[in-house]
C-alpha positions as protocol buffer text, in pm:
chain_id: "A"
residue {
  index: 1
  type: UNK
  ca { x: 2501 y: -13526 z: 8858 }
}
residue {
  index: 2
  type: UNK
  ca { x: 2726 y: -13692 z: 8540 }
}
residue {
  index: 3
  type: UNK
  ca { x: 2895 y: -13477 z: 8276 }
}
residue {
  index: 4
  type: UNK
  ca { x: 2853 y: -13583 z: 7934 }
}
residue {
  index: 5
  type: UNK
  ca { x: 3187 y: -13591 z: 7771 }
}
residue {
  index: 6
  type: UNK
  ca { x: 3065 y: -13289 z: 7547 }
}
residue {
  index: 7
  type: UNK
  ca { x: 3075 y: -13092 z: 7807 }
}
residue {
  index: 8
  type: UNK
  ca { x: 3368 y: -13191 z: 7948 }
}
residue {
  index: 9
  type: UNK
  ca { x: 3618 y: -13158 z: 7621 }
}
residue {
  index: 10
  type: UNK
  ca { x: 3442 y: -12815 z: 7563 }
}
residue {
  index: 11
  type: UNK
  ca { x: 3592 y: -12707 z: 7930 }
}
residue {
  index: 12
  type: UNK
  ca { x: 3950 y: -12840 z: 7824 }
}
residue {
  index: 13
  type: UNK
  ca { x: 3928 y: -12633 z: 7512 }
}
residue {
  index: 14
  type: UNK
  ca { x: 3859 y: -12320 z: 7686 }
}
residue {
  index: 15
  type: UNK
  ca { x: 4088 y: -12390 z: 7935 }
}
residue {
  index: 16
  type: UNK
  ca { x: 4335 y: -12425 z: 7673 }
}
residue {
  index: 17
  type: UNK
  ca { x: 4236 y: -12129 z: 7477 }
}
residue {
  index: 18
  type: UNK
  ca { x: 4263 y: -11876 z: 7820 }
}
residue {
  index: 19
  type: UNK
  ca { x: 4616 y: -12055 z: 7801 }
}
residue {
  index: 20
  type: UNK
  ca { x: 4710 y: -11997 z: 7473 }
}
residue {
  index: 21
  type: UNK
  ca { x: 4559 y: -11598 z: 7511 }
}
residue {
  index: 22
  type: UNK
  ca { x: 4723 y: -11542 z: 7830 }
}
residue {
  index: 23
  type: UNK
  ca { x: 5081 y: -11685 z: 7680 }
}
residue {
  index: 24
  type: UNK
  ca { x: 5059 y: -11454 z: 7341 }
}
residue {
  index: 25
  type: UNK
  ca { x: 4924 y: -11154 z: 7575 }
}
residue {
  index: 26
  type: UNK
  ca { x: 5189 y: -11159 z: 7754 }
}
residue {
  index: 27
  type: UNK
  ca { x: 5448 y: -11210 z: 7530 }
}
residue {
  index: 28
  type: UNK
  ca { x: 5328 y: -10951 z: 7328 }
}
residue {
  index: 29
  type: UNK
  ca { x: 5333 y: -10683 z: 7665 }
}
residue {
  index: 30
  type: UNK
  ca { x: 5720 y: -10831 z: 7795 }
}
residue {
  index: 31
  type: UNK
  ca { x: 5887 y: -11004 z: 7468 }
}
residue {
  index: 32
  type: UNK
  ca { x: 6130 y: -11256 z: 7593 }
}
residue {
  index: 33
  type: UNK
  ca { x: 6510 y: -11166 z: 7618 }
}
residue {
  index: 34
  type: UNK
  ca { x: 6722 y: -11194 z: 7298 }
}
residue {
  index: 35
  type: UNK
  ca { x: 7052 y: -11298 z: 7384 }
}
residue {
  index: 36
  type: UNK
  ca { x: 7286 y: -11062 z: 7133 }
}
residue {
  index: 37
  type: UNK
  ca { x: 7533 y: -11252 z: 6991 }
}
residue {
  index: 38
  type: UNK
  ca { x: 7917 y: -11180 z: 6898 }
}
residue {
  index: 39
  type: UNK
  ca { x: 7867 y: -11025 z: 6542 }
}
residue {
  index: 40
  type: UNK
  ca { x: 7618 y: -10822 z: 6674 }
}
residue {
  index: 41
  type: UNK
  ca { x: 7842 y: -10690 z: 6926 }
}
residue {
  index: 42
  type: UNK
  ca { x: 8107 y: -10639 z: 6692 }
}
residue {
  index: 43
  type: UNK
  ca { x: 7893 y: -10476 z: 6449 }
}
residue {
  index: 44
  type: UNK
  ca { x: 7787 y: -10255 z: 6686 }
}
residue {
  index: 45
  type: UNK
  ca { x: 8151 y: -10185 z: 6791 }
}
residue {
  index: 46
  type: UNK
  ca { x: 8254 y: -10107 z: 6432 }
}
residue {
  index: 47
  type: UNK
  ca { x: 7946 y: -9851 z: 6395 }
}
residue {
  index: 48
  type: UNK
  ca { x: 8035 y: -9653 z: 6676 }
}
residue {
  index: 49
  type: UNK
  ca { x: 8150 y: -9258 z: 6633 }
}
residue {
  index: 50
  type: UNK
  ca { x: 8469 y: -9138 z: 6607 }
}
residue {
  index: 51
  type: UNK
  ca { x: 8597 y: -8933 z: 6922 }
}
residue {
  index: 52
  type: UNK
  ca { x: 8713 y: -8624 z: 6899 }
}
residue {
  index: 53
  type: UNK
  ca { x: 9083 y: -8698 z: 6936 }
}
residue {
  index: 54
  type: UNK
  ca { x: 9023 y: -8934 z: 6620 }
}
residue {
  index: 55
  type: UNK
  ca { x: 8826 y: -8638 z: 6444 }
}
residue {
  index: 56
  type: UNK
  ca { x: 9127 y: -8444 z: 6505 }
}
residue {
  index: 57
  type: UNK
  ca { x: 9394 y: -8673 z: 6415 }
}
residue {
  index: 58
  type: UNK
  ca { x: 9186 y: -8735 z: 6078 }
}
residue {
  index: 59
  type: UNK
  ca { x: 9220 y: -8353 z: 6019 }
}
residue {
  index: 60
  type: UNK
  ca { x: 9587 y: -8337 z: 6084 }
}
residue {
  index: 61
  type: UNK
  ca { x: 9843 y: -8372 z: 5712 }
}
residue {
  index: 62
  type: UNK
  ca { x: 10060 y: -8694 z: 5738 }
}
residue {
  index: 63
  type: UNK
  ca { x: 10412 y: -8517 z: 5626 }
}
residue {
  index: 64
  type: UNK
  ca { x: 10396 y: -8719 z: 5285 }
}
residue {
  index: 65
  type: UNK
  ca { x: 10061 y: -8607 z: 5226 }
}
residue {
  index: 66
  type: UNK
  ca { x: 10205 y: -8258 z: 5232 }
}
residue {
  index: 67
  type: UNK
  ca { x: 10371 y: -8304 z: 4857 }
}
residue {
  index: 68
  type: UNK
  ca { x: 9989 y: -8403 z: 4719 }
}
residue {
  index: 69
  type: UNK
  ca { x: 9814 y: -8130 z: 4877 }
}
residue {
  index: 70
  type: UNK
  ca { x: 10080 y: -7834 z: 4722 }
}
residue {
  index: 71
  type: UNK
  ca { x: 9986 y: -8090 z: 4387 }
}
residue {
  index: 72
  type: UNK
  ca { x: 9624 y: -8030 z: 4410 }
}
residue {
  index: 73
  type: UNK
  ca { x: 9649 y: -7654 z: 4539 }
}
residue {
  index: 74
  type: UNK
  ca { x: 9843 y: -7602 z: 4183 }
}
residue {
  index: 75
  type: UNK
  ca { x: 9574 y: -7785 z: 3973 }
}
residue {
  index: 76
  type: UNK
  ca { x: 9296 y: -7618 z: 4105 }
}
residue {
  index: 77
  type: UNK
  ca { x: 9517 y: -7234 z: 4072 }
}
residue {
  index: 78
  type: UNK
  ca { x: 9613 y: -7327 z: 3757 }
}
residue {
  index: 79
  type: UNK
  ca { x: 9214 y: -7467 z: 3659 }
}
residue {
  index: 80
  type: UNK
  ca { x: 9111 y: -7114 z: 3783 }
}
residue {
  index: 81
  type: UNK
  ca { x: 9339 y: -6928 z: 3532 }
}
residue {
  index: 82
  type: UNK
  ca { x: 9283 y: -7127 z: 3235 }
}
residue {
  index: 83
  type: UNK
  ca { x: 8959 y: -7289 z: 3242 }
}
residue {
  index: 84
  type: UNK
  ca { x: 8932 y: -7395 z: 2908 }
}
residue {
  index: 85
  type: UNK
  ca { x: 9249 y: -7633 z: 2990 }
}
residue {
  index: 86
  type: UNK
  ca { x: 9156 y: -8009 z: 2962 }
}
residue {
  index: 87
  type: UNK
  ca { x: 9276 y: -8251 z: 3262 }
}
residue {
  index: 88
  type: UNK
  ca { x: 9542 y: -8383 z: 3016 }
}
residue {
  index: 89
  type: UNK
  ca { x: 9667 y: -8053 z: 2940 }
}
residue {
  index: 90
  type: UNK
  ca { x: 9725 y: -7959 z: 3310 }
}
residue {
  index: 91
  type: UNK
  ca { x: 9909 y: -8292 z: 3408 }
}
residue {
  index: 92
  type: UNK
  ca { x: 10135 y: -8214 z: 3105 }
}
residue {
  index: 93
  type: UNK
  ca { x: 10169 y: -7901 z: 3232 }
}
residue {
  index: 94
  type: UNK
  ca { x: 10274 y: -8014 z: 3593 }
}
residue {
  index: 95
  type: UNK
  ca { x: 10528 y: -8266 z: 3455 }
}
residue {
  index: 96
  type: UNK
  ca { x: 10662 y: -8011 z: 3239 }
}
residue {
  index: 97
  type: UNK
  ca { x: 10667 y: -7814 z: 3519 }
}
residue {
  index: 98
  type: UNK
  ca { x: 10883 y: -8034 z: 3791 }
}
């Protein structure tokens, strides 16, 4: 019994189709690895949450902070009382003031 060569290329083309079907099957059920690389990693470092002791430290007033928060506590009393005062009218004010 001969094979015509017909027959015999159509056998390597399936064979090389259930290949080809079988490779992007499976890749497509298990991907291959990625191997992360550094910036990822250090992206990934930089984006991570805060802990609470850094929440907490954030919270706390730095002792020269202390001078521009009695500042802005004045501005926004003295906005209250006088609304109609423009934002050049209450810095005036505060250098007048001290």
């Amino acid at each position: 019994m001969t094979l015509d060569y017909d027959l015999i290329i159509f056998y390597i083309k399936v064979f090389f189709s259930c290949v080809a079907v079988l490779t992007l099957g499976l890749t497509l059920i298990r991907p291959a690895p990625v191997k992360k690389s550094n910036s990822i990693q250090r992206t990934a470092r930089q984006s991570k949450l805060p802990s609470v002791e850094e929440i907490e430290n954030m919270n706390q007033v730095i002792p020269h902070q202390k001078n521009q928060k009695k500042r802005a506590d004045e501005i926004i009393k003295l906005a209250r009382k006088n609304p109609q005062l423009t934002a050049n009218q209450v810095s005036q004010w505060l250098r007048d003031k001290g």
